[in-house]
C-alpha positions as CSV (number, residue, x, y, z in Angstrom):
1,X,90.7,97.8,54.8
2,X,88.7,100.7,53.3
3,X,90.1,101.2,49.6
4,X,89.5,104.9,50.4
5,X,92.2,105.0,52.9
6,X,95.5,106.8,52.1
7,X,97.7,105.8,55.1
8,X,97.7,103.3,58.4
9,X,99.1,104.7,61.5
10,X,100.4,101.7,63.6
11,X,100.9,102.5,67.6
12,X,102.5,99.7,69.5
13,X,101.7,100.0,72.6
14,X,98.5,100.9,74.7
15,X,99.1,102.4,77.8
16,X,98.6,106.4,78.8
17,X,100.9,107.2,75.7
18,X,99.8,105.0,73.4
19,X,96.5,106.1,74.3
20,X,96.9,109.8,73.6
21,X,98.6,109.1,70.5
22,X,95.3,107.3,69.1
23,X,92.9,110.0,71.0
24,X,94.6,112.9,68.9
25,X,95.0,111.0,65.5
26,X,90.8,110.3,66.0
27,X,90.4,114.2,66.5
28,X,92.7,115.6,64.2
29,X,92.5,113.2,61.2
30,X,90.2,114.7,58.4
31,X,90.9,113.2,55.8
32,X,91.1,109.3,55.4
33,X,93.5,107.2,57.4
34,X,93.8,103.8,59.3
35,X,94.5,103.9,62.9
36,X,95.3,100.4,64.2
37,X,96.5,100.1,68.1
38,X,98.3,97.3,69.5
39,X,98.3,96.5,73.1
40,X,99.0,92.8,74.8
41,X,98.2,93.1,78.1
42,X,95.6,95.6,79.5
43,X,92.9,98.0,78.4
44,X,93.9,100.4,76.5
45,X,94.9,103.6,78.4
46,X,95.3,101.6,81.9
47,X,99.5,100.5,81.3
48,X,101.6,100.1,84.6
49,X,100.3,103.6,85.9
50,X,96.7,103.1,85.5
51,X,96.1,99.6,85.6
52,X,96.5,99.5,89.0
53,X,92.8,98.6,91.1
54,X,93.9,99.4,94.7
55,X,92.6,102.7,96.2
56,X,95.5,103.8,97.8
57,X,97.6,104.1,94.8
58,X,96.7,107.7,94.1
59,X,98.0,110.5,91.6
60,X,101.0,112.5,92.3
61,X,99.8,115.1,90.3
62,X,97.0,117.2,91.5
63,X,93.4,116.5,89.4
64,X,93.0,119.6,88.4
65,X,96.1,119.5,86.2
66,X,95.7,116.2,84.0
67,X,93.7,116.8,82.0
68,X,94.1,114.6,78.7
69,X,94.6,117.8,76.0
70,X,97.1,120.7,76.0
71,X,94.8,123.2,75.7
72,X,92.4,121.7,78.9
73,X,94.4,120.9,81.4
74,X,90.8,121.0,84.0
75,X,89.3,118.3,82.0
76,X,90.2,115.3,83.5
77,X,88.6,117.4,86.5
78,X,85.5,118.3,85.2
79,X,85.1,114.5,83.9
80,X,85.3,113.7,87.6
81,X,83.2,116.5,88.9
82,X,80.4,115.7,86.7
83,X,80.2,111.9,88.5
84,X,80.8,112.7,92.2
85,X,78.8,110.5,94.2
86,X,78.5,107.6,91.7
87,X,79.9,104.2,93.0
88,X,83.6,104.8,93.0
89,X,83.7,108.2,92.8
90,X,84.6,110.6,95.4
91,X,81.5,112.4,97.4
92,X,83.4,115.9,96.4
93,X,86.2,116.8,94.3
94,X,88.4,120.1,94.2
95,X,91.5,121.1,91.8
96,X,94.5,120.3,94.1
97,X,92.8,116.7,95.3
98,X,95.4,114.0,94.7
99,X,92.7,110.9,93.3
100,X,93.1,107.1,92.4
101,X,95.1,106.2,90.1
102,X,92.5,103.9,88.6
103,X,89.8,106.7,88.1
104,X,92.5,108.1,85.6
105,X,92.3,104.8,83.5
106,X,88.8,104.8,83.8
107,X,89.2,108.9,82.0
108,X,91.1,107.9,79.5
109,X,89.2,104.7,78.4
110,X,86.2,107.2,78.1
111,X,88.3,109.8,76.3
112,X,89.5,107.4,73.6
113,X,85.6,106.2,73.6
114,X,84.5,109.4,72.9
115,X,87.1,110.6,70.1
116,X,86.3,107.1,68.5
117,X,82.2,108.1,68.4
118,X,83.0,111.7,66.8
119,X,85.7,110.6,64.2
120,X,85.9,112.7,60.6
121,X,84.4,110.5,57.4
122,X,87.0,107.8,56.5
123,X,88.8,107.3,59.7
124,X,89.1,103.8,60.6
125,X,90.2,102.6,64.2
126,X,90.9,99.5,65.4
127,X,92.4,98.1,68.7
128,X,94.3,94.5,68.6
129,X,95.2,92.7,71.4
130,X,98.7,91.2,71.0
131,X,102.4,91.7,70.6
132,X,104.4,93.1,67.8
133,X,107.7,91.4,67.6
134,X,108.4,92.5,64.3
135,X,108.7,95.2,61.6
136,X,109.6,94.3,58.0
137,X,110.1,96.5,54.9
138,X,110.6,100.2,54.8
139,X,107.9,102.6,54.9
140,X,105.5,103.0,53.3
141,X,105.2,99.2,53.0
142,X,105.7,98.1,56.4
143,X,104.6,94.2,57.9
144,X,103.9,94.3,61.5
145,X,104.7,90.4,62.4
146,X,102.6,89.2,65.7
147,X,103.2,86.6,68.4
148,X,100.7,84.6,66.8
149,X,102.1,84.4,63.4
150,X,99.6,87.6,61.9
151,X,100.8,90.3,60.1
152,X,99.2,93.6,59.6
153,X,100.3,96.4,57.1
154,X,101.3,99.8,58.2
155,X,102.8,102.9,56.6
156,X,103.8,104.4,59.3
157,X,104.8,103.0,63.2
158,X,104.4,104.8,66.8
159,X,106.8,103.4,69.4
160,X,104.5,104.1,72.9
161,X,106.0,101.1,74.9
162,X,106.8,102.9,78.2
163,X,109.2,102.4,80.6
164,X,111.3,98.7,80.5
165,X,111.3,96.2,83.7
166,X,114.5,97.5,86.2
167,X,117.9,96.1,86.5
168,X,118.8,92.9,88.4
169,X,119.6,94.4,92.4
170,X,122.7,92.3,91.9
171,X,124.5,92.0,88.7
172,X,125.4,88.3,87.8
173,X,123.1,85.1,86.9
174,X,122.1,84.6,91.0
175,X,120.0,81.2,91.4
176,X,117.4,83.5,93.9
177,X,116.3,85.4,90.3
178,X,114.4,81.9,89.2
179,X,113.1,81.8,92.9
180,X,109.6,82.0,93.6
181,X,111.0,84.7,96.7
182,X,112.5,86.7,94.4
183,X,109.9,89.2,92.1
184,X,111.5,91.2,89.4
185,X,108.8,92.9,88.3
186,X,106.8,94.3,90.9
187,X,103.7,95.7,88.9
188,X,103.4,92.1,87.4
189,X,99.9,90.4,88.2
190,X,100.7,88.5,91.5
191,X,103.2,90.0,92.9
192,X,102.8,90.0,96.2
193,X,100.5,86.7,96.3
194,X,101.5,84.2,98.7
195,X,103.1,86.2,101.1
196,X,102.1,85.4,104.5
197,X,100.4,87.8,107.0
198,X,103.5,87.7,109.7
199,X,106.7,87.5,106.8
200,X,108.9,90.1,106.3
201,X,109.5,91.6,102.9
202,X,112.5,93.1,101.6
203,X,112.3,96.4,98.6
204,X,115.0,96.7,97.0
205,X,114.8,100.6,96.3
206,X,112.8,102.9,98.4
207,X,111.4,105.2,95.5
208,X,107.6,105.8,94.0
209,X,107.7,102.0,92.9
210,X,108.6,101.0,96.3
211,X,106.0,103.2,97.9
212,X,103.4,101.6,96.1
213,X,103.9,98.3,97.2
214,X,104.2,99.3,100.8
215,X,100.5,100.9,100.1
216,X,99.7,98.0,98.5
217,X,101.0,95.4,101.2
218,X,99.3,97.8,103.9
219,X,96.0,97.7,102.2
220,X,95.8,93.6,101.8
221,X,96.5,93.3,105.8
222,X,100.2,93.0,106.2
223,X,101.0,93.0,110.0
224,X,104.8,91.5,109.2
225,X,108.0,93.8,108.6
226,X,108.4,95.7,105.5
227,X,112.3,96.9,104.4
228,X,113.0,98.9,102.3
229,X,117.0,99.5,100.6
230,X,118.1,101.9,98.9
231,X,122.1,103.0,98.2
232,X,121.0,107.0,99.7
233,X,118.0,105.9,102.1
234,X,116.8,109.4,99.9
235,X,112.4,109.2,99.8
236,X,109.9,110.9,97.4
237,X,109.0,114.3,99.4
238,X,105.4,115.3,99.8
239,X,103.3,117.6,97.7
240,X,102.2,120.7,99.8
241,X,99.6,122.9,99.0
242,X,101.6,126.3,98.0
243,X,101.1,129.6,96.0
244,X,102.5,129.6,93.1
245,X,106.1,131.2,92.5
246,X,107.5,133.7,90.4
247,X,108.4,133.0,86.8
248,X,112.6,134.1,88.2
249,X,113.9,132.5,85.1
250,X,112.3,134.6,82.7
251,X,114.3,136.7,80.2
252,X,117.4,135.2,81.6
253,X,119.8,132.7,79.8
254,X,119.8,129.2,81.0
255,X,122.9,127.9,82.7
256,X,125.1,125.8,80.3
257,X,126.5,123.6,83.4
258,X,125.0,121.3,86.3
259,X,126.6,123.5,88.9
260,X,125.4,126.6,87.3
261,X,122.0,125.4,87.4
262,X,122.4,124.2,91.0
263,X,123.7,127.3,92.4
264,X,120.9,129.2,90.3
265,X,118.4,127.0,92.1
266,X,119.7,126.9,95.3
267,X,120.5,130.3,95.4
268,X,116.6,131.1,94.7
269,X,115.2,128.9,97.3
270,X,117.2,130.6,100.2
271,X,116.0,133.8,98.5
272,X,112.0,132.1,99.2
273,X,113.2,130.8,102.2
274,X,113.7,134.3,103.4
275,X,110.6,135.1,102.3
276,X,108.9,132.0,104.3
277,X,108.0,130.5,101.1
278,X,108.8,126.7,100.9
279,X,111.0,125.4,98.5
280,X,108.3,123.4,96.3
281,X,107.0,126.0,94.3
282,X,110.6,127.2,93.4
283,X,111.2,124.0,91.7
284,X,107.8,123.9,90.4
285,X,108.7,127.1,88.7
286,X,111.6,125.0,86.5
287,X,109.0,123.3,85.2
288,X,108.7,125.0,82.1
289,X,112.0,125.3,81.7
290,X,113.5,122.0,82.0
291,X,113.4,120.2,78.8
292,X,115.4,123.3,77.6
293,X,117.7,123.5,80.0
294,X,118.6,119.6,79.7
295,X,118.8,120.4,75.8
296,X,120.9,123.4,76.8
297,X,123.5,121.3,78.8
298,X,126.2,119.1,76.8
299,X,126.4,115.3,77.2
300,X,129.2,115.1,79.5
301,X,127.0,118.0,82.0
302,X,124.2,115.7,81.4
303,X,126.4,112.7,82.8
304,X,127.6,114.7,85.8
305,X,123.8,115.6,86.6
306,X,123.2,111.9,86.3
307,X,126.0,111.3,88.7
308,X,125.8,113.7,91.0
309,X,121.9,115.2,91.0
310,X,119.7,113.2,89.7
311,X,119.0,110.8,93.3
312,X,118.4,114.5,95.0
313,X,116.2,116.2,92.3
314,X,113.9,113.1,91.7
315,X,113.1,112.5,95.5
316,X,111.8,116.4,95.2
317,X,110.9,116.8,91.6
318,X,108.6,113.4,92.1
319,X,106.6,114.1,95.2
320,X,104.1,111.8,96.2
321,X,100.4,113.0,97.7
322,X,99.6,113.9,101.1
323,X,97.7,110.8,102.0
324,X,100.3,108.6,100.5
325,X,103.3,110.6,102.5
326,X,101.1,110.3,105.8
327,X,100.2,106.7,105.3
328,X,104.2,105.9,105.0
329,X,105.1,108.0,107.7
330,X,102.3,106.1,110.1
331,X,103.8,103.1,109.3
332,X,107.6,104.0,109.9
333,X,106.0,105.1,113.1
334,X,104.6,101.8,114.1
335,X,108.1,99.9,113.5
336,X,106.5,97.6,110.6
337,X,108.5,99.9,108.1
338,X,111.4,100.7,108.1
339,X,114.3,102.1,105.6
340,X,118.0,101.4,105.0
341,X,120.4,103.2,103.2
342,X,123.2,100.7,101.7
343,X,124.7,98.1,98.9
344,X,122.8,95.3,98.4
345,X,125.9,92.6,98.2
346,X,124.2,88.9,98.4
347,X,121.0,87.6,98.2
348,X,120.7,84.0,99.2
349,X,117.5,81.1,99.4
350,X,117.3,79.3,102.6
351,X,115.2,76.6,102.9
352,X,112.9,79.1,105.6
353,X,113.4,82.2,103.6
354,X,115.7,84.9,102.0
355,X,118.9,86.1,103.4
356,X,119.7,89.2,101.9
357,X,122.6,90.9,103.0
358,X,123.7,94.6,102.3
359,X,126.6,97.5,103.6
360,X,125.5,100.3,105.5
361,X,125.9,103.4,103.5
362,X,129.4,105.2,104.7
363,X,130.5,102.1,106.7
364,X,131.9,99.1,106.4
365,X,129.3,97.0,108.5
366,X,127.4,94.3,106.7
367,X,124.1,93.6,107.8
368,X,121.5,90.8,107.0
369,X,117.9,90.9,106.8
370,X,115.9,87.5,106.9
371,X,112.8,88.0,104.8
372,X,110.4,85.8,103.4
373,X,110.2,87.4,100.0
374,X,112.6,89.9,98.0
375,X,111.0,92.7,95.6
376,X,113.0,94.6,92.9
377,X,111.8,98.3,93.4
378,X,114.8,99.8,91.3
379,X,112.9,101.7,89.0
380,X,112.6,101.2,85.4
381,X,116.4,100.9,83.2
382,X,116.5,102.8,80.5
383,X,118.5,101.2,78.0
384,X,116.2,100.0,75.3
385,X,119.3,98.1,73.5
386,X,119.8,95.8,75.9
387,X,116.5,94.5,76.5
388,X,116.2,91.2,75.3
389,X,112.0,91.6,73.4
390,X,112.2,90.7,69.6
391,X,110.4,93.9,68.5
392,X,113.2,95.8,70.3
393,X,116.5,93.7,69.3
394,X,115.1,93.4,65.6
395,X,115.0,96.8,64.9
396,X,118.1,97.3,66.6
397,X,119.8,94.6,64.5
398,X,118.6,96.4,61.7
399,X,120.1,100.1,62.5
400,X,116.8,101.5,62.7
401,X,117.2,102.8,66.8
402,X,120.1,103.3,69.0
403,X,120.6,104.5,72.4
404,X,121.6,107.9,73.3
405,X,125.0,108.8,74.6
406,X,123.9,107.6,77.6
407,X,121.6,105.2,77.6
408,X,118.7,107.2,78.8
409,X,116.3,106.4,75.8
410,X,116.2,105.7,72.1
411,X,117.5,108.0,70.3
412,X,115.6,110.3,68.7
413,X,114.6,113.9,68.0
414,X,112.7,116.6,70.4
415,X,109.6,116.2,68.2
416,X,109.4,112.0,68.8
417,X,111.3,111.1,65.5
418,X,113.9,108.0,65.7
419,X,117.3,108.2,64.6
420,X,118.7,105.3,62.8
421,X,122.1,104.1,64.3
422,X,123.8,107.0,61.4
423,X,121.6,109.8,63.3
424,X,119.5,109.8,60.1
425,X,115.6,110.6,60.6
426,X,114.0,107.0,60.3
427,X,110.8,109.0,58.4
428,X,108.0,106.4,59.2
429,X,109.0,105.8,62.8
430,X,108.5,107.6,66.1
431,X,108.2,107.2,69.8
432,X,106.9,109.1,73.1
433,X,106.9,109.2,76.3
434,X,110.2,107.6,78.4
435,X,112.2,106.5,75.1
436,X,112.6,110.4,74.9
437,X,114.1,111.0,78.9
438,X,117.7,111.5,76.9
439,X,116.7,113.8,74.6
440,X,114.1,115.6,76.5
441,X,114.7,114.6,80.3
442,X,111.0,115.1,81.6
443,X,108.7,113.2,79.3
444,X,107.2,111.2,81.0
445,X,104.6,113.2,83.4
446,X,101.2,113.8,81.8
447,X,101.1,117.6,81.1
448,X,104.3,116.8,78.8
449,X,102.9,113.1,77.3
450,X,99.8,115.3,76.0
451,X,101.9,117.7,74.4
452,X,103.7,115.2,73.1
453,X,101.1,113.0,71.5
454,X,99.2,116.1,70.4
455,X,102.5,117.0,68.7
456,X,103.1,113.8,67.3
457,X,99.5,112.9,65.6
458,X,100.0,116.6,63.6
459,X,103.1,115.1,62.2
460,X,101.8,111.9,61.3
461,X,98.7,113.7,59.6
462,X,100.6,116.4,58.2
């Protein structure tokens, strides 16, 4: 290391977060400082959402909105527009198309290129492949220990390690989890290999994960029957093209309750619906307000949202693109797909298969589905305590994080700073992205994960 450097700047983790967090530190940094970046598994910037390489896995998000800085939310657009035509690049591009998912990993590799080539004197960046399973000492005199037995020295640490594998479908030590027809974690390399044409599969959950894998099944030639459980039978609702809404929350004080909120909202979208106006850009229109209003509601209003809303206002906060909405609905239309609403209660191996048996939502019926392989589509948990990686139960054992009231994240402030398990500021640690979802609800969609690294480097710098 450079003897003219005054401070490291660790970030475990290299996905879109991660990423960001390095981009800004590159572009902001002026004076000297060592930027070190740790990722195990894929290119830097690609993670779960962008690592993906099949073409029907597109954006939910509209191109003309991700953009990889605060100030530029077109760029990501113009990066595209300036390469139509090339091999893998669309022949045309406008603001509201919905592109692959893989073009955006592509962006952001060439955006971290590109604040690495136009860096201030004395800013060092490296990129490490492996996995931190260790932090030792107190800052500014920190040891970051790797799988392999290295150790790296940091004075400060970035948490951007993204959203954790889901729960077990079933609670309880069932034999079919160490089953080669059982996948836990479906964006894992091989995850549907060795699936024949003509099997049935079985999702367990019926949300965007789930959706993918159907795309992704439909894509490599699947012809056999594709189920997917959920306990509502509730599915991501489709983007439509709209105008945009009034800003009806302005110079108004936020609701302090869930119902309040809900009756505010509902009462607004008959008032559109009136007006012919779909209900999507109402909620669109929360947008902007929705970190604050989750900061404005208590814990226990944030637990009856979580009991009571939060199945209704993902399936329409998250919408999926047009193509992706019409490429599911073609298939539900053909008979190969279809959707149940229920409790998974058993999963058993057979000797030809999977019997996975589950009650129909408001009955008592059991039902059983014979499938050749089982998925876990749950989504990701959210309790960052209980999830047995070194790096994770270390720090915990050590009081440095705790989870929130409600196990929705690590706890932390607004700005990204960790709370030790007294609710003291930990001052050389900090995390982004979904570790935040208790403290700042939505975090985790790019418009906010820009502000939020953008935020996070001027603090680091500062």
């Amino acid at each position: 290391m450079s003897g003219t450097v005054s401070q490291t700047i660790a970030i475990i983790g290299g996905g879109a977060s991660g990423c960001l967090v390095a981009v800004q530190l590159l572009r902001q940094a002026r004076g000297p400082v060592r930027i070190l970046l740790f990722e195990r598994m894929t290119d830097v910037g690609r993670g779960v959402a962008y690592g993906t390489r099949c073409a029907e896995h597109l954006l939910n998000v509209p191109a003309g909105r991700m953009g990889a800085f605060p100030d530029q939310a077109g760029h990501f657009l113009q990066w595209v527009e300036a390469r139509v035509g090339q091999p893998g690049f669309p022949a045309s591009v406008a603001a509201g198309d919905f592109l692959p998912r893989r073009l955006y990993g592509d962006y952001l590799g060439e955006v971290l290129a590109g604040a690495r080539a136009a860096v201030a004197p004395g800013v060092e960046f490296e990129e490490i492949k492996g996995e931190v399973l260790d932090i030792e000492g107190a800052g500014p005199d920190l040891k970051l220990r790797l799988g392999g037995g290295q150790y790296y020295s940091a004075s400060r640490v970035v948490l951007a390690i993204g959203n954790l594998p889901g729960e077990y479908p079933i609670r309880g030590s069932l034999p079919i989890y160490h089953s080669q027809r059982y996948v836990h974690v479906p964006w894992q390399t091989g995850a549907l290999e060795g699936i024949p044409p003509e099997a049935a599969v079985l999702l367990v959950g019926a949300g965007l994960t789930a959706t993918d894998l159907i795309l992704e099944l439909h894509s490599r030639g699947h012809r056999g029957p594709i189920h997917a459980l959920s306990r509502r039978g509730l599915l991501p609702q489709e983007h439509r093209a709209t105008a945009a809404y009034g800003d009806f929350l302005a110079g108004q004080p936020l609701p302090g309750t869930v119902l309040g909120f809900s009756r505010l909202l509902r009462r607004e979208v008959r008032r559109a619906r009136d007006r012919g106006i779909d209900w999507r850009p109402v909620l669109d229109a929360v947008r902007p307000y929705s970190q604050a209003a989750w900061q404005g509601l208590a814990w226990e209003e944030r637990s009856r949202f979580m009991r009571h809303v939060r199945p209704f206002w993902e399936v329409h906060r998250h919408r999926v693109a047009p193509p992706v909405a019409a490429g599911i609905a073609a298939l539900r239309r053909s008979g190969q797909l279809q959707f149940y609403a229920g409790r998974l209660t058993e999963l058993v191996e057979k000797p030809e298969g999977v019997e996975a048996r589950f009650r129909a939502r408001g009955t008592a019926e059991v039902r059983t589905l014979r499938v050749a392989k089982v998925i876990n589509c749950t989504g990701p948990r959210t309790d960052y305590s209980k999830y047995q990686h070194p790096l994770l139960l270390h720090l915990l054992a050590n009081g440095l994080i705790d989870h929130d009231p409600l196990a929705l994240g690590i706890r932390a402030t607004a700005a990204g700073q960790v709370l030790d398990h007294n609710g003291r500021v930990v001052e050389w640690l900090y995390t982004i992205g979904a570790p935040l979802k208790g403290d700042l609800w939505e975090c985790t969609a790019m418009p906010e994960i820009r502000t939020q690294a953008a935020q996070i480097a001027g603090k680091l710098l500062a």
